[in-house]
C-alpha positions as CSV (number, residue, x, y, z in Angstrom):
1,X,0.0,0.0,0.0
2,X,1.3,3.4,-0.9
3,X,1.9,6.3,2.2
4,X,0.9,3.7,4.6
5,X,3.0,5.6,7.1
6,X,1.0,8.2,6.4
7,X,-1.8,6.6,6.7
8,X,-0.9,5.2,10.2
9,X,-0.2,8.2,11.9
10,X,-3.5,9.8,10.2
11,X,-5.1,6.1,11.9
12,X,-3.1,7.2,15.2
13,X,-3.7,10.4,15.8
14,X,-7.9,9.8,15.3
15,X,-7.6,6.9,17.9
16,X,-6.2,9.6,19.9
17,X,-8.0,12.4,19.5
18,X,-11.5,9.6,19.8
19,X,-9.8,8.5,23.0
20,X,-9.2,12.0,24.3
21,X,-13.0,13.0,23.5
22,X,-14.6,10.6,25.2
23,X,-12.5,10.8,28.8
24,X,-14.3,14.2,28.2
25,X,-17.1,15.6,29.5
26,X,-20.4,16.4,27.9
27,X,-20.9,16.9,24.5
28,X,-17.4,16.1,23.6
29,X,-17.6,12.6,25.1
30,X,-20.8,11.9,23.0
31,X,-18.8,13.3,20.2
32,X,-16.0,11.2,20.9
33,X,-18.9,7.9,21.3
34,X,-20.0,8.7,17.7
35,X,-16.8,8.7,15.8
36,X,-16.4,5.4,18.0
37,X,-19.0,3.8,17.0
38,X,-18.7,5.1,12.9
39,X,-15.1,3.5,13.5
40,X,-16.1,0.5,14.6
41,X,-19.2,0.2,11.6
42,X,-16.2,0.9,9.5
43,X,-14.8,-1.9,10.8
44,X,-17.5,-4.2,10.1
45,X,-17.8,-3.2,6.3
46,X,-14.1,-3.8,6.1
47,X,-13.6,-6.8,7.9
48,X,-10.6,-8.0,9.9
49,X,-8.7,-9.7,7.1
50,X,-9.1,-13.1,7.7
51,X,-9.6,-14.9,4.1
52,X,-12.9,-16.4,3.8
53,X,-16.0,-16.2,0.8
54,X,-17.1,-12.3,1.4
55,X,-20.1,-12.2,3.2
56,X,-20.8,-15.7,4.7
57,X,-21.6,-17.1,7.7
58,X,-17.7,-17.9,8.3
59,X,-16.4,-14.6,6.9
60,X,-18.9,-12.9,9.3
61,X,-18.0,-15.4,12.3
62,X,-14.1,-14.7,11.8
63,X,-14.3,-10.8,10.2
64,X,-16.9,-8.9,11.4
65,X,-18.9,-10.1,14.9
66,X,-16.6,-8.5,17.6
67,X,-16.3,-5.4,15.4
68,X,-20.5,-5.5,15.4
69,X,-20.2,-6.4,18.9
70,X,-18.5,-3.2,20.0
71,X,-20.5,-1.2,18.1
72,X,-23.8,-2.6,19.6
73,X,-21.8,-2.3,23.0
74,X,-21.4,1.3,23.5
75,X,-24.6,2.4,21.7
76,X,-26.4,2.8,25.5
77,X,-23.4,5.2,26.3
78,X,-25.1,7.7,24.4
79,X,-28.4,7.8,26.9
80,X,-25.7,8.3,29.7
81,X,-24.6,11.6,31.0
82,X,-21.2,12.9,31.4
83,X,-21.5,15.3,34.1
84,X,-17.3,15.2,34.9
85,X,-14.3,14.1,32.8
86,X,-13.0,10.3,33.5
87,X,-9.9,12.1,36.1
88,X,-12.7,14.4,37.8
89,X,-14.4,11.1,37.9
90,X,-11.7,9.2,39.9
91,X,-11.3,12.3,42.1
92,X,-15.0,12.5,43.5
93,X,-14.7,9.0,44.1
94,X,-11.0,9.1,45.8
95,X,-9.2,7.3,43.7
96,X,-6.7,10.1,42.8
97,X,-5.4,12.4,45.1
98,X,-6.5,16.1,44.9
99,X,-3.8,18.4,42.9
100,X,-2.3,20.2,46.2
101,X,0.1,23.3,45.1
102,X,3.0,24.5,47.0
């Protein structure tokens, strides 16, 4: 494939930036769910690579269920609120220390 380092880092930097957004709070984390989601519907039409007859029971089995799987997984994220960000999260609950300054 031609670039594909180009293409990784492009690949990279999304899984980043989708990773960043949803350890957000509010509309940015459901922002972050939807490109998620798209990703992983992307996934599905793409398949994982493993050779098989397109579109069969076995090529779905092998290439595309844990892609679909994800995808159906996060969907009730997006009736869920996200009232704090992921480290104001752990905070409230006292699983990180409070930032003290000196």
């Amino acid at each position: 494939m031609p670039h594909i380092t180009f293409f990784a880092l492009l690949l990279s930097a999304f899984e980043m930036a989708t990773g960043i957004l949803i350890l957000s709070k509010g509309r940015l984390a459901w922002i972050g769910l939807a490109a998620s989601v798209f990703f992983n519907v992307f996934l599905v039409q793409l398949g994982l690579g493993f050779p098989e007859v397109p579109w069969s029971g076995r090529d779905f089995l092998l290439n595309r269920l844990s892609c679909s799987l994800f995808a159906i997984l996060q969907l009730p994220l997006f009736w869920v609120s996200f009232d704090s960000t992921f480290p104001g999260f752990l905070r409230a609950r006292g699983l990180i220390p409070e930032q003290t300054h000196l």
